[in-house]
Every structure is written in C-alpha cells, then in structure tokens.
N, CA, C and O atoms as CSV, one atom per row, in Angstrom:
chain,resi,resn,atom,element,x,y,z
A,1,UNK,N,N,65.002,217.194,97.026
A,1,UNK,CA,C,64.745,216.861,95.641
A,1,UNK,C,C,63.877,215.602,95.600
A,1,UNK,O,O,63.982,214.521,96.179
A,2,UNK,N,N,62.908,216.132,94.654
A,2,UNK,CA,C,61.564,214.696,94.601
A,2,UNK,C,C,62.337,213.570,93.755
A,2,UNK,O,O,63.459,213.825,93.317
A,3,UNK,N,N,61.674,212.202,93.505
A,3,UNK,CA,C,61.948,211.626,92.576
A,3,UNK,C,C,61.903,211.834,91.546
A,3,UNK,O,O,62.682,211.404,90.695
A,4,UNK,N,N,60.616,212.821,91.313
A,4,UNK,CA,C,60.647,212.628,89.691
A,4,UNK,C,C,61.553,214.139,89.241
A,4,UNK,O,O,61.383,214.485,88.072
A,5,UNK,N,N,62.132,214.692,89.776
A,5,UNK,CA,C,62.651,215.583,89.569
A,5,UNK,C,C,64.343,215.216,89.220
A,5,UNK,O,O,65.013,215.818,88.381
A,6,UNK,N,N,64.809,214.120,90.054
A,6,UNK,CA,C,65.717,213.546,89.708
A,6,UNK,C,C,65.990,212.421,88.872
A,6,UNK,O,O,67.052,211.824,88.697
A,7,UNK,N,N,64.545,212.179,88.249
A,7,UNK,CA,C,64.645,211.277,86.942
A,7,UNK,C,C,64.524,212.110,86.074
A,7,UNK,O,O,64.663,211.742,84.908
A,8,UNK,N,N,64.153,213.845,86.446
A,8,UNK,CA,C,64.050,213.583,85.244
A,8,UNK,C,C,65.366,214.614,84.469
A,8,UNK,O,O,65.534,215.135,83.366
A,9,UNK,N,N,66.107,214.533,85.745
A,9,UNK,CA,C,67.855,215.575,85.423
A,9,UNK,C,C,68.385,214.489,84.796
A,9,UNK,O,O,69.142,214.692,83.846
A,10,UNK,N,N,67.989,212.709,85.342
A,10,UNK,CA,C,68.817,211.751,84.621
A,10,UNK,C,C,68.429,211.521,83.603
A,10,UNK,O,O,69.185,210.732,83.036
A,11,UNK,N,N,67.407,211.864,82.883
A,11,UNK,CA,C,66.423,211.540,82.034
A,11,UNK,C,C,68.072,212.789,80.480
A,11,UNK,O,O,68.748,212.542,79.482
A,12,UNK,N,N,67.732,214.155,81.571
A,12,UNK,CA,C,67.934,214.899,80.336
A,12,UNK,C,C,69.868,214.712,80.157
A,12,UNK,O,O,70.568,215.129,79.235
A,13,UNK,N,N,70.243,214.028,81.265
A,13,UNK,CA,C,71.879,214.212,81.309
A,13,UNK,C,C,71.889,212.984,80.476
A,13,UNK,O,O,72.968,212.870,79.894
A,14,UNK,N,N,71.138,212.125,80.247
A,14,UNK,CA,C,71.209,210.824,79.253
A,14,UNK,C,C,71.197,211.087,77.719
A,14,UNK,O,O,71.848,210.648,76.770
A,15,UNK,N,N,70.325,211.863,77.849
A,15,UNK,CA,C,69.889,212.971,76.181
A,15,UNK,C,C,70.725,213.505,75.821
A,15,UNK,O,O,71.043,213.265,74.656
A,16,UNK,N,N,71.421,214.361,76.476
A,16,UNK,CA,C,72.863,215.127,76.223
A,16,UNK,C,C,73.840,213.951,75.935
A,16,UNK,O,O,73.922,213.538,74.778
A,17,UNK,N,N,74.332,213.582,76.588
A,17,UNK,CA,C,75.374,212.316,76.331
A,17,UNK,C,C,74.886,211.456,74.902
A,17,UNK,O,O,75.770,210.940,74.218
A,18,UNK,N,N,73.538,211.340,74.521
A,18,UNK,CA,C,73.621,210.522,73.736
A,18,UNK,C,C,73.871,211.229,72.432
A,18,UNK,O,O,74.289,210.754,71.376
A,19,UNK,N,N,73.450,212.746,72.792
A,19,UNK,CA,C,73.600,213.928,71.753
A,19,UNK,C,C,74.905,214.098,71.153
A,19,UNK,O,O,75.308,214.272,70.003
A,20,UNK,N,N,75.469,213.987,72.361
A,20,UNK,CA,C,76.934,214.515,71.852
A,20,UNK,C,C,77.839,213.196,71.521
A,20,UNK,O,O,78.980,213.359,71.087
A,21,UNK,N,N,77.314,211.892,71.734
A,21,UNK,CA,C,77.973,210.215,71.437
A,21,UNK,C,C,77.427,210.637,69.658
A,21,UNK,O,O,78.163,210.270,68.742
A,22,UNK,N,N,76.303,211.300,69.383
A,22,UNK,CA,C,76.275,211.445,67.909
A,22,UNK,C,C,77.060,211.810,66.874
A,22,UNK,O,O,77.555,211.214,65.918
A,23,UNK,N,N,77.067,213.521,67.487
A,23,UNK,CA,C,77.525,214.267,67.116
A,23,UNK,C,C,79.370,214.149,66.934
A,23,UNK,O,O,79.967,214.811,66.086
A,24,UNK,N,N,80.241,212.959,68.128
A,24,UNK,CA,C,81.579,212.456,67.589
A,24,UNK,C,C,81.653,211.635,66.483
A,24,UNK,O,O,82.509,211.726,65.603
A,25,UNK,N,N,80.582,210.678,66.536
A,25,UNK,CA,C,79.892,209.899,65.495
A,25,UNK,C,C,79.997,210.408,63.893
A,25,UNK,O,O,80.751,210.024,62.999
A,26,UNK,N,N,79.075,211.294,63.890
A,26,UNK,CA,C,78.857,212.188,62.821
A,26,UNK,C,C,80.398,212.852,62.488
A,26,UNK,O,O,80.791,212.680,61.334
A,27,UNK,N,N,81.315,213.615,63.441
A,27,UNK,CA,C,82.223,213.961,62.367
A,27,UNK,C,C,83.558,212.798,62.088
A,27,UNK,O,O,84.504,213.023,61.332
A,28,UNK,N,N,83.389,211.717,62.778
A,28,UNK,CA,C,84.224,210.724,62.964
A,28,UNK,C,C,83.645,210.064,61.470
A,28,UNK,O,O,84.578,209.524,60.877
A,29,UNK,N,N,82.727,210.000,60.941
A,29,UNK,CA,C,82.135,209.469,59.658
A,29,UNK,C,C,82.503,211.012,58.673
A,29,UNK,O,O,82.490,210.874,57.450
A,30,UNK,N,N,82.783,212.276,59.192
A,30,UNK,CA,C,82.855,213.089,57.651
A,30,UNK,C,C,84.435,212.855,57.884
A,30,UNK,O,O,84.949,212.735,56.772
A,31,UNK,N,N,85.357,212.750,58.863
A,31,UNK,CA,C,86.735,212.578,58.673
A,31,UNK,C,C,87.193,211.823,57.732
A,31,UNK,O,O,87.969,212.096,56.816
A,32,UNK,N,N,86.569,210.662,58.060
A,32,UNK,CA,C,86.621,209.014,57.599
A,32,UNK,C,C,86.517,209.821,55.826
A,32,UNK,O,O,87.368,210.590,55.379
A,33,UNK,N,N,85.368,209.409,55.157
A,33,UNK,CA,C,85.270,210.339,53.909
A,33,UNK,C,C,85.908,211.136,53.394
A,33,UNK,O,O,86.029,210.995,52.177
A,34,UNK,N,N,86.688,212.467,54.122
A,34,UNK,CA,C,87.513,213.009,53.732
A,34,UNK,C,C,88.635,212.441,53.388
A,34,UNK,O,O,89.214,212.649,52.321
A,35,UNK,N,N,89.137,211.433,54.572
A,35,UNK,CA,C,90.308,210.635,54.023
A,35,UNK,C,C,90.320,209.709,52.597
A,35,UNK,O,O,91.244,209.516,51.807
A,36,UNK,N,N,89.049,209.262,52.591
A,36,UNK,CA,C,88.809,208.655,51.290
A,36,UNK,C,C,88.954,208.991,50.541
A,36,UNK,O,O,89.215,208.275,49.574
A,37,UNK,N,N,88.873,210.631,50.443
A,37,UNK,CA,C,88.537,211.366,49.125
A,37,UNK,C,C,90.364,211.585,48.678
A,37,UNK,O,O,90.883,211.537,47.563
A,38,UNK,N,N,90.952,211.814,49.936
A,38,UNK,CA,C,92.036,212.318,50.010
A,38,UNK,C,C,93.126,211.011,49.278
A,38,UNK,O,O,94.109,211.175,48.555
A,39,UNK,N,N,92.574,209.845,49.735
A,39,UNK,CA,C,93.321,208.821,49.164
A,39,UNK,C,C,93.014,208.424,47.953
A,39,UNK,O,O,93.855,207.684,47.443
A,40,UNK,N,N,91.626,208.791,47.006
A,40,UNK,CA,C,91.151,208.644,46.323
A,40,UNK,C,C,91.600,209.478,45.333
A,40,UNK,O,O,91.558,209.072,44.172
A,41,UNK,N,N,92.135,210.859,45.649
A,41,UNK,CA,C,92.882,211.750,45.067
A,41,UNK,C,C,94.458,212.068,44.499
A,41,UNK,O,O,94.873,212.796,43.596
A,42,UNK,N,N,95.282,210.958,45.696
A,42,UNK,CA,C,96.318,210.877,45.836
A,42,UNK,C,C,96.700,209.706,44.592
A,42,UNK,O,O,97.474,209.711,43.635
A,43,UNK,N,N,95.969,208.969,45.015
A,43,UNK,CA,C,96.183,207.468,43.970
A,43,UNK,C,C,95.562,207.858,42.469
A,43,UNK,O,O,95.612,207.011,41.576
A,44,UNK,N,N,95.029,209.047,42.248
A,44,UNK,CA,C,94.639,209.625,40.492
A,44,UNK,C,C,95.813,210.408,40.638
A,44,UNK,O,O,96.250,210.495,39.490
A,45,UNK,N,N,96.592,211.042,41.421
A,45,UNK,CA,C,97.914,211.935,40.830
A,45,UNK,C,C,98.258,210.770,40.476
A,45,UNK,O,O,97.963,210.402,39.339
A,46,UNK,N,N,99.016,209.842,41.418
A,46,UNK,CA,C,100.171,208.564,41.065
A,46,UNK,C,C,99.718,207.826,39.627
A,46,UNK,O,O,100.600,207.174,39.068
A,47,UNK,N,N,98.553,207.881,39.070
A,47,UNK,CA,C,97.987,207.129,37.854
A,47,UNK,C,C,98.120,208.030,37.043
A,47,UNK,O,O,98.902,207.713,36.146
A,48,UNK,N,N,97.619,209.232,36.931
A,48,UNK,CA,C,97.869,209.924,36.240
A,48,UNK,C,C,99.071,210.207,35.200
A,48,UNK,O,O,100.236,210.128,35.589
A,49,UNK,N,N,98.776,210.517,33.949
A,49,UNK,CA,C,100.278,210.205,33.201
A,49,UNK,C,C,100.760,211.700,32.832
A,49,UNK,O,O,100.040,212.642,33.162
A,50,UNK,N,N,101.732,211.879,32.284
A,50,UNK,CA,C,102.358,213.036,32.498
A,50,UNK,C,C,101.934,213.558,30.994
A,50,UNK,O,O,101.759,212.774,30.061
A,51,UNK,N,N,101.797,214.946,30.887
A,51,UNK,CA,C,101.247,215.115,29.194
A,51,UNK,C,C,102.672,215.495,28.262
A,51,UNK,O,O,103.575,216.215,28.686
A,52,UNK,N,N,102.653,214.888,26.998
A,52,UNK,CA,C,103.859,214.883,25.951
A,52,UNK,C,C,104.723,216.039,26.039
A,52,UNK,O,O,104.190,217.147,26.098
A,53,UNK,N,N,106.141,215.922,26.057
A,53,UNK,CA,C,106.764,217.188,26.070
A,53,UNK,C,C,106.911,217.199,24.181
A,53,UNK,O,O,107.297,216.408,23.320
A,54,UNK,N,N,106.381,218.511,24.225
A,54,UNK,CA,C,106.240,218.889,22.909
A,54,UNK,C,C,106.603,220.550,23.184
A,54,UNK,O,O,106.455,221.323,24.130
A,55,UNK,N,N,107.241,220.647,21.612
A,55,UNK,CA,C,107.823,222.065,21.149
A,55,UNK,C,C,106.121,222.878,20.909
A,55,UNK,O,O,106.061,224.093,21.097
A,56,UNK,N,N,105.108,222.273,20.588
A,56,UNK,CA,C,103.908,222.857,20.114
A,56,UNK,C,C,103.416,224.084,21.126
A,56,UNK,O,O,103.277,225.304,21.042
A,57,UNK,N,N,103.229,223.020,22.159
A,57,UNK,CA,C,102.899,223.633,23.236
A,57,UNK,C,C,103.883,224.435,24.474
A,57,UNK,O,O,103.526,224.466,25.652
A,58,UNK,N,N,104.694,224.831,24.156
A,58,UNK,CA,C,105.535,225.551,25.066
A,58,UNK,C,C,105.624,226.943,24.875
A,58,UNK,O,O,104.781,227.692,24.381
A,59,UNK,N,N,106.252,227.089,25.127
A,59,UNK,CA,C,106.427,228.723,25.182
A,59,UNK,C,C,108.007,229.602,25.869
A,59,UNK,O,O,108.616,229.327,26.902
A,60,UNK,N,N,108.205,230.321,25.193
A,60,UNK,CA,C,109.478,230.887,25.490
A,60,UNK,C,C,109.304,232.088,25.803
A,60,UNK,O,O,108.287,232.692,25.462
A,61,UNK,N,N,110.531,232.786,26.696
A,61,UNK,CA,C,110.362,233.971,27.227
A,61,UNK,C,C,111.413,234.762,26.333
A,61,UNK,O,O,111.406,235.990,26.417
A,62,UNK,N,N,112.208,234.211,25.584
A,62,UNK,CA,C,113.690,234.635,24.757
A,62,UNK,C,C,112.974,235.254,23.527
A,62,UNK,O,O,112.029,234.782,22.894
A,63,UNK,N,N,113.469,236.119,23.383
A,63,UNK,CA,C,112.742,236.841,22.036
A,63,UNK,C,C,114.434,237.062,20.787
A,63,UNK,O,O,114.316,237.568,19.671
C-alpha cells in the first residue's frame, strides 16, 4: 500500500466519523426540542383551568 493510498482511506475514515459525530449531533438537538415541546406542553395542561361545571352543557343518557 502506497502513501497516498493510505491517506487517502484516512482521509475518507475521518469523513465518515465526522459524518456520523453530526448526524448524533443532529438528533441529540431534535430530542432536546422534543423535550421542550413536551415540557412546554405539560406545564399548559398544569395552567390550564378547568371549564365551568354547568347544567347547560351536559348531557344525560336517562330519558
């Protein structure tokens, strides 16, 4: 094996690695977000207020 033949396997095994250092990157940032959304979601139930118990709006199954 020449030199430049073995720079240039190190060349492409560097490319890959940096490909795939992205690509954990990338879903390690949509996780992240999801959780946000998820906590962002959680904390509008807990705020959220409960709607009036009213006779208007109900409904019965008793005839």
């Amino acid at each position: 094996m020449d030199i430049s033949s073995v720079t240039a396997s190190s060349q492409l095994l560097q490319s890959s690695q940096t490909q795939q250092a992205l690509s954990v990157s990338m879903v390690k940032q949509a996780a992240n977000a999801q959780n946000q959304v998820a906590a962002m979601l959680a904390q509008n139930v807990k705020q959220g207020s409960q709607p009036a118990q009213s006779q208007d709006y109900g409904f019965s199954t008793m005839v």
